[in-house]
N, C-alpha and C positions, 0 to 999 in steps of 0.2 A: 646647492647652486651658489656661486657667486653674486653678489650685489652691482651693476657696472657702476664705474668709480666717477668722481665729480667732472674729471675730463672727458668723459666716454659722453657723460651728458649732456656734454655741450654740444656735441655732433646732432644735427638735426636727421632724426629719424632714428637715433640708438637706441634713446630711451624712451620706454615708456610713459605716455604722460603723467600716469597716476605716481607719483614719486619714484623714478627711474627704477621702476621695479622688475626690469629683463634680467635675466643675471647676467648673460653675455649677449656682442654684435653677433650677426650670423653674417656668411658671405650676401648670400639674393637679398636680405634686408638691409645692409647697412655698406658692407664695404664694395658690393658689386657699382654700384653709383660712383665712388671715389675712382676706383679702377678705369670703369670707361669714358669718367671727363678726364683722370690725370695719367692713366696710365697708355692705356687703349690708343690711343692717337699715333704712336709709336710704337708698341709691342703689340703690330698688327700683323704679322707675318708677312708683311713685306720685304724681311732682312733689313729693314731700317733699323732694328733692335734685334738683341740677340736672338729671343726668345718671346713668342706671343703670350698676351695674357688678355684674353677677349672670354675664354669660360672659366667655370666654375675648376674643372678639372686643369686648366693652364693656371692658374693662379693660387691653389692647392699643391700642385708639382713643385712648385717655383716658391711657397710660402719662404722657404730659410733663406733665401735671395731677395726675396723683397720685403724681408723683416727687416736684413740689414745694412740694405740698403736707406730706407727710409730710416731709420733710428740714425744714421751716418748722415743724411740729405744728402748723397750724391745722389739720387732719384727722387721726384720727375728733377730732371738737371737745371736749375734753374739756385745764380750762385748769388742772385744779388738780395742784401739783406734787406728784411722785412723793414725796419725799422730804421731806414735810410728814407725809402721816397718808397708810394703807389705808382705801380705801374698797369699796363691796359697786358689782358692773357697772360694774370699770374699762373705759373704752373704750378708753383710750391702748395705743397701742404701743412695746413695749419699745426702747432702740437695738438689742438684736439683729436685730427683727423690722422696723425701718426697713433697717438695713444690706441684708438681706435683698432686700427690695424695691429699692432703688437697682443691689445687684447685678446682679438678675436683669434689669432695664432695661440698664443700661448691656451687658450681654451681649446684648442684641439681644430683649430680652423673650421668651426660646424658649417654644414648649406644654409640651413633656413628653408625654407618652401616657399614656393613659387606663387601661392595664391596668394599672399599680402606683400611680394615682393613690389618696389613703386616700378614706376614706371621710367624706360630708358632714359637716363641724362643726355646731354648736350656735349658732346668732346670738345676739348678745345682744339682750337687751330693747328694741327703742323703744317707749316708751310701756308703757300697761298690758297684762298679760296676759290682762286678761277685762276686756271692760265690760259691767256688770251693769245701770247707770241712763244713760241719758243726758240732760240737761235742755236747752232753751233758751233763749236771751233771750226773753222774752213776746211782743216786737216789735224791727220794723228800727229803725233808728236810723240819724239823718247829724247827728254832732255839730254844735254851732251855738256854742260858745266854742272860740275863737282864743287860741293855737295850742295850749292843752292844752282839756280838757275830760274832767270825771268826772262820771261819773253811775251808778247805783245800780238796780238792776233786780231786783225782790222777783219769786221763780221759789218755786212750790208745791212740796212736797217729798211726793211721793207714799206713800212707806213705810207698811206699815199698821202693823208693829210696829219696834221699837228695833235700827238698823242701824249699822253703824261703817264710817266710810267708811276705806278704806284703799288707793286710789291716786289720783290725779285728774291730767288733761288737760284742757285748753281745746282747742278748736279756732275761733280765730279767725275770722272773717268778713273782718275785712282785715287779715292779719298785717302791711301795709305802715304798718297807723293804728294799731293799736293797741299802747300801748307797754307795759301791763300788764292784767290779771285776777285780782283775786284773790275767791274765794269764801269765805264766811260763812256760819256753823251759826246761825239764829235759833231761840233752844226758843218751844213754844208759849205760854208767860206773854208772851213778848215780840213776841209778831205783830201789837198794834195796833197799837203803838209806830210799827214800821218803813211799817205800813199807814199811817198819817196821813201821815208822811214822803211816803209815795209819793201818795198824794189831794192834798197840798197843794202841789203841781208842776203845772203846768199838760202839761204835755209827757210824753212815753214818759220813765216810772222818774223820778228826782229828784237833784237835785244835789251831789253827797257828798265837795267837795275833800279833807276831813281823815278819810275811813272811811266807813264805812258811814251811821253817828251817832250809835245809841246805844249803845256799846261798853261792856260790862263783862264779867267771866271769863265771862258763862254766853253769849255771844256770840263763837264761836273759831272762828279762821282755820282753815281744813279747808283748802286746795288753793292754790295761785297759778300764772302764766304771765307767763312775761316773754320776749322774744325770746332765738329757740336752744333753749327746754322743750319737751323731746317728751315730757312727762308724767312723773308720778314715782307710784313703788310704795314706799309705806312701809315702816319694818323691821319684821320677820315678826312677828307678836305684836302691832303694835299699831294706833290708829286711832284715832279722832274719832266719838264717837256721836251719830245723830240720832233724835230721838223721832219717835213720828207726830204730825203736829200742825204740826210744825218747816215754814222757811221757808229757803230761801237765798237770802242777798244776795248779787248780783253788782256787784263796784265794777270797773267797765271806766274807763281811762283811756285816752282817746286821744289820740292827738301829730298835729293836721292843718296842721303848719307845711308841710307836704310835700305830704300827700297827703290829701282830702277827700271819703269816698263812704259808704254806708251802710254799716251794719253787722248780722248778727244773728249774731254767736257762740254754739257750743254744748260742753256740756261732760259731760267722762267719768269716771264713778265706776267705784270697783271696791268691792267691799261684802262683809263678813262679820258674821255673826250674832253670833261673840264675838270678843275679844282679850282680850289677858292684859292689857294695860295702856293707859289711856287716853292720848292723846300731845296737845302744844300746841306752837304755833310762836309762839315768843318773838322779837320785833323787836329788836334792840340798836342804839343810836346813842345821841350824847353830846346830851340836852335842849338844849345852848345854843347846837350848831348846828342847830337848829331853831327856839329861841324867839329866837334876836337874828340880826341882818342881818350880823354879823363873826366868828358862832360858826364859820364854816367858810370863810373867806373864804380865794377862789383870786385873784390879783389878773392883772391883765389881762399878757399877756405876760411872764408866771411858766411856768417849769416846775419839774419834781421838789418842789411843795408837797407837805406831807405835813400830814398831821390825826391823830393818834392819841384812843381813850379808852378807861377800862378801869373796870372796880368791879365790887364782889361782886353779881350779878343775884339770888341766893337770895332776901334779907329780900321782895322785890317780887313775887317770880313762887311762892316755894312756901313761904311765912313761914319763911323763914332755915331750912329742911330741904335736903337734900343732893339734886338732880337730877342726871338722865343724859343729859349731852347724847349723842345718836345721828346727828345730820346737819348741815348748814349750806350758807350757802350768804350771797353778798356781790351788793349790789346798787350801782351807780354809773351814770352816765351818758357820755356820749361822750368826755368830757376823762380821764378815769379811766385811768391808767396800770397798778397794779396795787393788789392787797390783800390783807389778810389778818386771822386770827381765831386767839386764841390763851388759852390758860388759863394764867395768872398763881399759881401755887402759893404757899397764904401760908408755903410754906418758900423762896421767892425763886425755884424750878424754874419751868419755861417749858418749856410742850406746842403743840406744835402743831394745832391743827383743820383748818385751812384755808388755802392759799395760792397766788393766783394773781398769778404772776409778769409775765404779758401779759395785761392786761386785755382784752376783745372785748364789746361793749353788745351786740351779734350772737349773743351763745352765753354766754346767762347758764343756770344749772341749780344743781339744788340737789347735793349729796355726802354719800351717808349714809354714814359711817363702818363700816368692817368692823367696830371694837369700839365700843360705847361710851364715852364717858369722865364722870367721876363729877366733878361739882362743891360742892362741900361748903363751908359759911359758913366765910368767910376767903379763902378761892379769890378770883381776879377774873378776869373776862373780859375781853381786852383785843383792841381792833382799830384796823387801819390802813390809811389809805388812801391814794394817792399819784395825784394829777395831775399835765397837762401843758395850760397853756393861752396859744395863742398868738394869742387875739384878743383883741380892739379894747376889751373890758369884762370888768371884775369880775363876777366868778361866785362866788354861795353858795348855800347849801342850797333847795332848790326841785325840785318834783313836776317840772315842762316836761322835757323832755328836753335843750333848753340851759340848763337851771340840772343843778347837781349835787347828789349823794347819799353817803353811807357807809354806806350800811345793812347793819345783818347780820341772819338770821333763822336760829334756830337750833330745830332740831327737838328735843323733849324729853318726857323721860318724870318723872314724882317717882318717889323711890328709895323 
């Protein structure tokens, strides 16, 4: 028999106490527990994942797939590094808890038995823990601009009295088309506005490349999906309030360079009566790679391009008062190598937010920080992005899914 090695005995419950004297993990003893907090949540046979892995005989089938997967960490999908910032529902697995796994494969992936097996863990979260509302698109939809198309879809907001929304999911109609979701708080002053908007389209909902349209603070991004989101639950305390009266706009983007059929997405709140503090999701990206055609220019058979930009976001978002960033999250498109978000201390220190080091268009999500961090005038937010582009044309900034992006969205509270 094998000895299990100094890594195996880190994992709590591998080894034996008397000097790590097992010679290997067995599945029911040690790696069944890993599987149904990090795996299980999602290879539940709901088609959310390709393939379930909830028993002994699914996770034995599957062993050379989730050997290398895990030894790769493209699974549980979670891109942002360890060793950046703590965030709340890490999915990732530690190296011990890999080691672990590789282990007990390469020993022949044994059961274990059932009578010292512990007792079932705790999954973590996919998606929200309660949905409270659920809305739809009003109608189907088969986009008709090639090869992006956005369009704007005004959904009633039922509430009788003043609700705070605090977790939201989409659920896609063709997760294969559509390349984002993001949902909108319209208060009730502002519902003709959006009402004309949608009257004066001839077609289902109305056309809304640059947002919704009429965008100002009392109009705030409550929820998005982008592929790889299996919903997010805000941090405890706090949320987005909607009045009765209110409206939500739905900006669906879809990408039909691929693939072309209808659509009717629906989407999932999670609602509380109060929270301690009202929260906003702040966009960040540099104006000029937006407003000119070279502000972010990736050039045709370039790699390792890089884009940086950084400046104090206070004077704009809270009049030069101190916020709390509590989450984040980086948007890019296919060419996208990796990125990152960081706070610029005006004493020259440098914090980390966010960083992922392998980028994946596949498994974008947001990361809300275990702690908060406190941004105060002089501070600056700085981010980066890094491509790799080995085709035939120049690539800049642009919504399509073959043009690219930098964007960051940062979750926040005022202090």
């Amino acid at each position: 028999m094998r000895r299990c090695s100094v890594a195996i005995a880190a994992v709590a419950g591998v080894a034996a106490a008397a000097g790590c004297g097992r010679a290997v993990p067995t599945y029911r003893q040690d790696i069944a527990p890993m599987v149904q907090r990090h795996c299980a949540p999602c290879h539940d046979g709901s088609g959310l994942a390709p393939f379930p892995l909830l028993t002994f005989d699914d996770v034995h089938r599957e062993r050379d797939r989730v050997e290398a997967a895990v030894l790769d960490r493209s699974m549980p999908p979670w891109r942002a590094s360890r060793s950046c910032a703590d965030y709340q529902s890490d999915w990732s697995l530690t190296d011990a808890q890999i080691a672990a796994i590789v282990e007990w494969i390469d020993a022949g992936a044994p059961a274990g038995d059932d009578v010292t097996a512990p007792a079932p863990v705790t999954p973590l979260t996919a998606g929200l823990s309660r949905v409270d509302l659920e809305l739809a698109m009003p109608v189907e939809y088969r986009p008709v601009r090639g090869p992006s198309d956005y369009r704007c879809f005004l959904v009633e907001w039922p509430g009788q009295v003043t609700q705070n929304v605090t977790g939201f999911r989409a659920r896609p109609g063709s997760a294969a088309m559509v390349h984002h979701a993001i949902a909108y708080a319209v208060p009730p002053a502002q519902r003709a506005i959006f009402q004309e908007l949608d009257d004066a389209d001839p077609g289902p909902g109305y056309y809304c490349p640059a947002g919704p349209g009429f965008v100002d603070r009392r109009v705030s991004w409550i929820g998005a999906w982008e592929p790889g989101s299996m919903g997010d639950e805000y941090p405890a305390g706090t949320g987005f309030a909607v009045a009765p009266g209110s409206a939500i706009v739905i900006q669906m983007h879809y990408d039909t360079s691929h693939h072309a059929e209808t659509d009717r997405s629906t989407f999932e709140f999670k609602l509380e009566n109060q929270v301690e503090r009202e929260a906003q999701v702040m966009p960040w990206a540099d104006p000029a790679w937006i407003t000119t055609d070279t502000g972010m220019l990736i050039p045709a058979g370039a790699s390792g391009v890089v884009h940086a930009y950084s400046a104090d976001p206070t004077p704009l978002v809270s009049g030069g008062q101190r916020i709390l960033i509590r989450g984040a999250s980086l948007h890019m498109h296919e060419l996208g190598v990796r990125g990152a978000l960081s706070i610029e201390r005006a004493n020259g220190e440098r914090e980390c937010l966010l960083d992922i080091p392998k980028w994946d268009f596949h498994w974008q999500r947001s990361y809300l920080l275990a702690e908060a961090r406190a941004l105060g005038p002089g501070d600056r937010l700085r981010m980066e992005c890094e491509w790799d582009n080995p085709g035939p044309r120049d690539v800049s900034w642009g919504g399509g899914t073959a043009d690219e992006m930098c964007l960051g969205a940062l979750f926040i509270t005022r202090n």
